[in-house]
KEDO-810050 format. One line per field, with one value per residue: residue in three letters; chain; x, y, z of N, C-alpha, C, O, CB in turn. Coordinates in steps of 0.05 Angstrom, whole numbers. Glycine has a CB too. Layout:
N
code	[ALA	...]
unit	[A	...]
n.u	[X	...]
n.v	[Y	...]
n.w	[Z	...]
ca.u	[X	...]
ca.v	[Y	...]
ca.w	[Z	...]
c.u	[X	...]
c.v	[Y	...]
c.w	[Z	...]
o.u	[X	...]
o.v	[Y	...]
o.w	[Z	...]
cb.u	[X	...]
cb.v	[Y	...]
cb.w	[Z	...]
//
This chain:
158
code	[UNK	UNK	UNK	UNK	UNK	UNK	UNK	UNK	UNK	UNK	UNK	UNK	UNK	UNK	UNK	UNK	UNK	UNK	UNK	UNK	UNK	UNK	UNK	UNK	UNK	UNK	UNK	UNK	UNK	UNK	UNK	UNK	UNK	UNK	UNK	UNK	UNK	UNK	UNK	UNK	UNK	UNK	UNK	UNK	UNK	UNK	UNK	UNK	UNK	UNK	UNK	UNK	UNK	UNK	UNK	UNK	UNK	UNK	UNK	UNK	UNK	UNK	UNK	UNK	UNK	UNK	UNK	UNK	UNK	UNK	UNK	UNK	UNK	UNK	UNK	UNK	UNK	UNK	UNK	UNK	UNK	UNK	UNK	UNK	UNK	UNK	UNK	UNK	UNK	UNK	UNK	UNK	UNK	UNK	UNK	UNK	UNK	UNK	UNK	UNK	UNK	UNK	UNK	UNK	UNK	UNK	UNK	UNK	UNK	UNK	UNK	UNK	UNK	UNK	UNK	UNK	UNK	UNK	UNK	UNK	UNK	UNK	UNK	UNK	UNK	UNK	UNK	UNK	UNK	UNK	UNK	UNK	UNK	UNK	UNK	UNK	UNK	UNK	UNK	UNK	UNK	UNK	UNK	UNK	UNK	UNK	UNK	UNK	UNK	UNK	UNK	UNK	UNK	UNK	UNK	UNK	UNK	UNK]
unit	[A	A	A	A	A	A	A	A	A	A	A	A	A	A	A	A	A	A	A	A	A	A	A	A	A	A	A	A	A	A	A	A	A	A	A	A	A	A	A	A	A	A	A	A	A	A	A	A	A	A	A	A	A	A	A	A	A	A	A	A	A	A	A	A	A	A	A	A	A	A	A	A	A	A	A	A	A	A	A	A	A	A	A	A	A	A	A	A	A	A	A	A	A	A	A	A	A	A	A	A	A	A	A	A	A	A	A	A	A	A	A	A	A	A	A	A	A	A	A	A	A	A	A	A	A	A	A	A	A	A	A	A	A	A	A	A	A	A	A	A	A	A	A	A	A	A	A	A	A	A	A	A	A	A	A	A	A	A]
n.u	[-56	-89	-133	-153	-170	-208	-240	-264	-286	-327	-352	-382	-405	-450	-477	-531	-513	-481	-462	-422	-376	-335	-279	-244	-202	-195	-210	-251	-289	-320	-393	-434	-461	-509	-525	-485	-459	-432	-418	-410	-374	-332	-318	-306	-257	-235	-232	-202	-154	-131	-130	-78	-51	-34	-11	39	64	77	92	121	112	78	3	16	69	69	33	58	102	75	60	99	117	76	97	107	160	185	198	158	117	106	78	33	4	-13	-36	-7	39	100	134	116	118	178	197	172	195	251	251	230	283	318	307	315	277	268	310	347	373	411	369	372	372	367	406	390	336	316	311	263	265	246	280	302	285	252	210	196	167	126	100	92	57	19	5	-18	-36	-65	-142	-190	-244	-311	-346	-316	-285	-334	-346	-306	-305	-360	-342	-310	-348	-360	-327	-309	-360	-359]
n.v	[111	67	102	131	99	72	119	123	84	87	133	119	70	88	129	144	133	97	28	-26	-82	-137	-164	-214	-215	-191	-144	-85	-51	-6	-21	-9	60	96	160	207	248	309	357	341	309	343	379	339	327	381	385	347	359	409	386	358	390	414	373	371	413	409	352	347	315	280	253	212	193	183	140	108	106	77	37	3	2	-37	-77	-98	-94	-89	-64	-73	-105	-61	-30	-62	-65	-13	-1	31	34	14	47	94	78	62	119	147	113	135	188	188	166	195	238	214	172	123	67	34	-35	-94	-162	-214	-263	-259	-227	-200	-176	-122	-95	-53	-11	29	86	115	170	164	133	166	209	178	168	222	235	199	216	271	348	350	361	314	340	347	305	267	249	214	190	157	123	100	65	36	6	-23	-50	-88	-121	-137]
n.w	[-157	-144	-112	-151	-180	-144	-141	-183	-194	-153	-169	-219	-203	-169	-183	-245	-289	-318	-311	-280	-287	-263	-294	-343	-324	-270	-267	-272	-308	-342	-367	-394	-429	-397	-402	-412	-359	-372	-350	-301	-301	-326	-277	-239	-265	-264	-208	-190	-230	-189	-138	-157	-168	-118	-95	-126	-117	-55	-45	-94	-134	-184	-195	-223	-214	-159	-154	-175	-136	-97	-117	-121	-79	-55	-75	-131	-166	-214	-278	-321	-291	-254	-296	-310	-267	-276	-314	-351	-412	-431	-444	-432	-373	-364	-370	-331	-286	-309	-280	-227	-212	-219	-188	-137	-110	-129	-133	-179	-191	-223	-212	-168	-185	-245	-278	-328	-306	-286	-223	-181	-136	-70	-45	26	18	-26	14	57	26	5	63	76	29	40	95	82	83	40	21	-6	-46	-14	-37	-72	-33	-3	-58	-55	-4	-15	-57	-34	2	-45	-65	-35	-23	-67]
ca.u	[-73	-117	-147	-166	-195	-231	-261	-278	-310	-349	-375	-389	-422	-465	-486	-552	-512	-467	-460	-395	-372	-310	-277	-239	-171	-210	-209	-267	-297	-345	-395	-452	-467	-538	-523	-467	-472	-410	-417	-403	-349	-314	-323	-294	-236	-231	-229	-172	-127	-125	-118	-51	-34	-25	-2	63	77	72	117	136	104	50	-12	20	94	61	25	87	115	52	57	133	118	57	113	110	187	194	178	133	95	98	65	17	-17	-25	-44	12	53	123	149	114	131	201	198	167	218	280	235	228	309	332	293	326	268	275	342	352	391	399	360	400	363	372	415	378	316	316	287	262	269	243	306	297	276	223	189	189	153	107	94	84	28	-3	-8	-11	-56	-82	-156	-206	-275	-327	-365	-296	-286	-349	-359	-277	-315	-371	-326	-296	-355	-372	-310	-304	-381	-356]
ca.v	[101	57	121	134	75	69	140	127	53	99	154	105	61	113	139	128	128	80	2	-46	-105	-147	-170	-228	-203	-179	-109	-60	-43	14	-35	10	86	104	183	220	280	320	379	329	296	365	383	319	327	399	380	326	373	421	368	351	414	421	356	376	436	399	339	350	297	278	231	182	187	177	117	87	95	57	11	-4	-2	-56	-111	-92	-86	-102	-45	-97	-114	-35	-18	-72	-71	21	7	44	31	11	68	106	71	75	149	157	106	149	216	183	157	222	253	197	171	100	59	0	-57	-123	-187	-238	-285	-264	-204	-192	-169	-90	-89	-24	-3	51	97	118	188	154	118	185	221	162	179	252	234	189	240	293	360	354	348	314	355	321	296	246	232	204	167	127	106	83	45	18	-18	-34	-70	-105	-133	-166]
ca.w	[-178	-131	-109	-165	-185	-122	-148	-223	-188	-143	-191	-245	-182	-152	-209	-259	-316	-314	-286	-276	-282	-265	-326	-340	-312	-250	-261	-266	-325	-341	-384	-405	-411	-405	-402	-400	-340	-384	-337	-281	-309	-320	-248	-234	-276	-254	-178	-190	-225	-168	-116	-166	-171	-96	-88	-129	-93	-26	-48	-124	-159	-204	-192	-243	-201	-128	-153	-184	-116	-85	-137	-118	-46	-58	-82	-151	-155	-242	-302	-326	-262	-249	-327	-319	-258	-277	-343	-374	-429	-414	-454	-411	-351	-372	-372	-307	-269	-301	-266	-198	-199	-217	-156	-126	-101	-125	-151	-199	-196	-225	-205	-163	-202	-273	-286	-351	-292	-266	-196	-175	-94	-56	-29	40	9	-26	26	61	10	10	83	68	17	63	117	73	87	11	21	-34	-43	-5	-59	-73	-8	-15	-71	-58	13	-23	-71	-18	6	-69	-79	-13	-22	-93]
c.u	[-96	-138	-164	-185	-215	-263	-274	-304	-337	-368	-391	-416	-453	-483	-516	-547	-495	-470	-427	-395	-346	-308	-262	-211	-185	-210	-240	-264	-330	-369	-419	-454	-492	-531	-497	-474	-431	-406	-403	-377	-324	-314	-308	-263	-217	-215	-200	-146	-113	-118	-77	-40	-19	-6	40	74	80	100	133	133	75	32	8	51	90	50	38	97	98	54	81	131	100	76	115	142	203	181	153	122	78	81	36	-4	-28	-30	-32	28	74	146	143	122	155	199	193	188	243	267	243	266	319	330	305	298	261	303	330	368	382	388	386	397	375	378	395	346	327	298	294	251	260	261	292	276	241	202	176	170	126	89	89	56	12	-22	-14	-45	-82	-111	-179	-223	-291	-341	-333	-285	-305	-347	-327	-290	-334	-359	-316	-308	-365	-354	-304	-337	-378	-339]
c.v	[85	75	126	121	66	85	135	102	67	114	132	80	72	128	131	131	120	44	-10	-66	-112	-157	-199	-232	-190	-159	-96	-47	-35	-8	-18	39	99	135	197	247	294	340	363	315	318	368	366	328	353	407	366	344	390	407	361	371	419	406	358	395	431	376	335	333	293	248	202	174	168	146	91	81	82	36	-7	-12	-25	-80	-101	-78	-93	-81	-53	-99	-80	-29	-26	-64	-27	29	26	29	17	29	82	101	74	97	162	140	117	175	205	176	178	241	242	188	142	90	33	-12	-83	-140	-207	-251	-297	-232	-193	-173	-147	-96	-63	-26	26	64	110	144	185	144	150	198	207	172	198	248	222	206	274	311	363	350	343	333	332	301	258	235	206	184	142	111	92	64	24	-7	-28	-63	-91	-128	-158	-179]
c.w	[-166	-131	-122	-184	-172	-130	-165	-202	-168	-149	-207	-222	-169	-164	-212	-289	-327	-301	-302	-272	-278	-289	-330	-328	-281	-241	-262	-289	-332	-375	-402	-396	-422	-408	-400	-387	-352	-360	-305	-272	-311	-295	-239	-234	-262	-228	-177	-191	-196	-144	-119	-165	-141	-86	-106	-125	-62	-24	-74	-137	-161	-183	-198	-217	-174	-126	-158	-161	-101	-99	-128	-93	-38	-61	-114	-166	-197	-253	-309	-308	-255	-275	-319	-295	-265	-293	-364	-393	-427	-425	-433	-378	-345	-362	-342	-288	-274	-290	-241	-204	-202	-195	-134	-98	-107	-132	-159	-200	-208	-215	-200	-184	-236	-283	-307	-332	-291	-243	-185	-145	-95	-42	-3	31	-4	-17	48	50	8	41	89	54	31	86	109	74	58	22	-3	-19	-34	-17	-66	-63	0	-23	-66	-35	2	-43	-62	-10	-16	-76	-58	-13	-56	-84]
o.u	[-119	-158	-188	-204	-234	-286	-297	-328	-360	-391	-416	-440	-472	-503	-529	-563	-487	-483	-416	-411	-330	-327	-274	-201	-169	-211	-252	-244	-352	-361	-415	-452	-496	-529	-487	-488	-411	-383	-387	-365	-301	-302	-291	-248	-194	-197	-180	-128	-91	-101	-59	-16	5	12	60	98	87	120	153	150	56	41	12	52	102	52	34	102	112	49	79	142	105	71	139	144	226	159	132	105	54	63	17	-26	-49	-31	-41	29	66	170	159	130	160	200	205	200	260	286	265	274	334	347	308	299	247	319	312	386	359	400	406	414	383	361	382	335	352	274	316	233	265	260	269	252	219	180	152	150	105	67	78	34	-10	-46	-15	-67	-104	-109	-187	-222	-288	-348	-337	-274	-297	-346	-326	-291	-331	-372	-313	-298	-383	-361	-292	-334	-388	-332]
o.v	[88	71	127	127	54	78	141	103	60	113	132	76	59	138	118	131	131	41	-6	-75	-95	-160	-214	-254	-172	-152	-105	-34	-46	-8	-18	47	109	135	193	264	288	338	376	311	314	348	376	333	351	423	375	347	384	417	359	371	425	414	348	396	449	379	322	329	299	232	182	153	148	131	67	57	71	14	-32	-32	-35	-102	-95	-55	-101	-74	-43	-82	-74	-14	-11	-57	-18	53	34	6	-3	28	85	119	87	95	182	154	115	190	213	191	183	256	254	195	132	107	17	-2	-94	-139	-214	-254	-318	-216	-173	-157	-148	-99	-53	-40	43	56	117	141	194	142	155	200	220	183	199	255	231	208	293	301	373	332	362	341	309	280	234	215	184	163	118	87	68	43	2	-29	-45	-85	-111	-151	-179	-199]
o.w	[-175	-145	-115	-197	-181	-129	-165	-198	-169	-142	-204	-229	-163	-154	-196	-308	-347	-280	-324	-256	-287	-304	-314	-323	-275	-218	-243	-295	-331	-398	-426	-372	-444	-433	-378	-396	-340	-352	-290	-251	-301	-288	-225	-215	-252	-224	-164	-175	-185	-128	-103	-161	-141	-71	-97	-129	-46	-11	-76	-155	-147	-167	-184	-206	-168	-106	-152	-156	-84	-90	-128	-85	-16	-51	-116	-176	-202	-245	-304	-313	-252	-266	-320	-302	-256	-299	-385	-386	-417	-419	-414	-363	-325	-337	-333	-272	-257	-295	-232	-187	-183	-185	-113	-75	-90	-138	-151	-213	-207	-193	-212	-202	-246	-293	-299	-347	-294	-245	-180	-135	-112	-19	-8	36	2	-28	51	65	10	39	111	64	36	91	124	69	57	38	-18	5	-39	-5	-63	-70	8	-11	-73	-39	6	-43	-71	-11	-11	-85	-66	-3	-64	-95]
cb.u	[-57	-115	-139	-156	-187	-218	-255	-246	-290	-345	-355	-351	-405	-447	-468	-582	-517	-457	-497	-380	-382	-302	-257	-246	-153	-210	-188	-259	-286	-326	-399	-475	-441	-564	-537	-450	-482	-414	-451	-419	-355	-320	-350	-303	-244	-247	-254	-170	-129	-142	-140	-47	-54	-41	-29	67	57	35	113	162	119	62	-38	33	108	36	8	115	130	22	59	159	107	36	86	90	203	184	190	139	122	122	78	24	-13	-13	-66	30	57	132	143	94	128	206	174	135	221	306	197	199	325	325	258	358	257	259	379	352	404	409	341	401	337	344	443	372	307	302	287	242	311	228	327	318	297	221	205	204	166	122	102	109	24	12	14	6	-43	-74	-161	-221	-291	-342	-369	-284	-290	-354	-371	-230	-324	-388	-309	-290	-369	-370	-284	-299	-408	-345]
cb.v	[84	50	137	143	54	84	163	105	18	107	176	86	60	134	127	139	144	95	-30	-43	-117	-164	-143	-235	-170	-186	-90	-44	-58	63	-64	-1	109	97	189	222	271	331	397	317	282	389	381	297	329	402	359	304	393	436	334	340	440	424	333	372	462	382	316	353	269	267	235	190	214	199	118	101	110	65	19	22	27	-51	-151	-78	-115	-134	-43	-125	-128	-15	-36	-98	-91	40	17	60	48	-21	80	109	53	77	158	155	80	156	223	153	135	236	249	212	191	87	55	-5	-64	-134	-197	-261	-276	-280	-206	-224	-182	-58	-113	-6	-4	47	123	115	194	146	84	194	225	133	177	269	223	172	242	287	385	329	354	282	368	326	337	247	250	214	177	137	118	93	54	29	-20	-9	-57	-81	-106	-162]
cb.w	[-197	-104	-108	-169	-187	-93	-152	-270	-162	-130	-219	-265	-163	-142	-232	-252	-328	-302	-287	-259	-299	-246	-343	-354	-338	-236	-289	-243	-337	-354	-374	-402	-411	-380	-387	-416	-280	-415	-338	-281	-339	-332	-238	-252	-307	-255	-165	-220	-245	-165	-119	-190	-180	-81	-97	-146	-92	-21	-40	-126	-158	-250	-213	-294	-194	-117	-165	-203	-103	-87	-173	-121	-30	-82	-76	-150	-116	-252	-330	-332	-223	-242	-363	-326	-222	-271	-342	-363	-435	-412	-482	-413	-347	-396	-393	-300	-268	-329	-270	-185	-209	-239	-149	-118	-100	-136	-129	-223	-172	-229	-229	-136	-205	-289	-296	-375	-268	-283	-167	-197	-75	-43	-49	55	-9	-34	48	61	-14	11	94	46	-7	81	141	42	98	-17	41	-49	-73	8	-97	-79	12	-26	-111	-47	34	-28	-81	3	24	-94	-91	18	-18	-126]
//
């Protein structure tokens, strides 16, 4: 999900029909849109799928799954913590942490702390797979290679 936030912050950056601002949560928000380039935006969209597409024939999961396990692997070890910082739901989040345990690619247990907690772990399997996408032959189109480097130094100069 970074990734892809890197990307949108770089299109939307890079751009002339678009600008950003941080917000008060210190995320990244698209604040005006002088034009929309629709044909560009498909293309975009276009490009992604097929990157996903490969990407779940390579290690068998989705954008949304891979980032859950980045998200998990970041410290983010609570449904709640995982929903919030990927802007999902927690139905949906839900849904995708019983996907990944069934793959057995994380597990849940209680909180020393406060049974009433779920903390979600990375199973050896999963950190693997992690390490597969990391090094993995997927490659973006250059154009999105691109604009996540320029994002990079967008978001490192705020």
């Amino acid at each position: 999900m970074k990734h892809l936030l890197l990307l949108l912050v770089a299109i939307v950056a890079t751009s002339n029909y678009f600008y950003i601002e941080k917000n008060t949560h210190h995320r990244y928000e698209i604040k005006g849109i002088r034009m929309i380039d629709l044909c560009g935006l498909r293309k975009l969209q276009v490009d992604l799928a097929k990157v996903e597409e490969r990407m779940k024939r390579e290690v068998g999961l989705t954008f949304v799954e891979s980032s859950t396990l980045c998200s998990i692997q970041t410290g983010r070890d609570e449904p709640a913590t995982i929903a919030e910082s990927m802007e999902l739901s927690p139905s949906r989040t839900s849904r995708i942490i019983v996907a990944l345990e069934k793959k057995g690619m994380i597990m849940r247990c209680p909180s020393i702390e406060d049974r009433r907690v779920v903390k979600i772990g990375l199973t050896p399997k999963g950190k693997e797979v992690l390490e597969t996408i990391h090094n993995c032959d997927t490659c973006l189109p250059h154009y999105i290679e691109d604009a996540i480097d320029n994002a990079k130094g967008i978001i490192n100069e705020q």
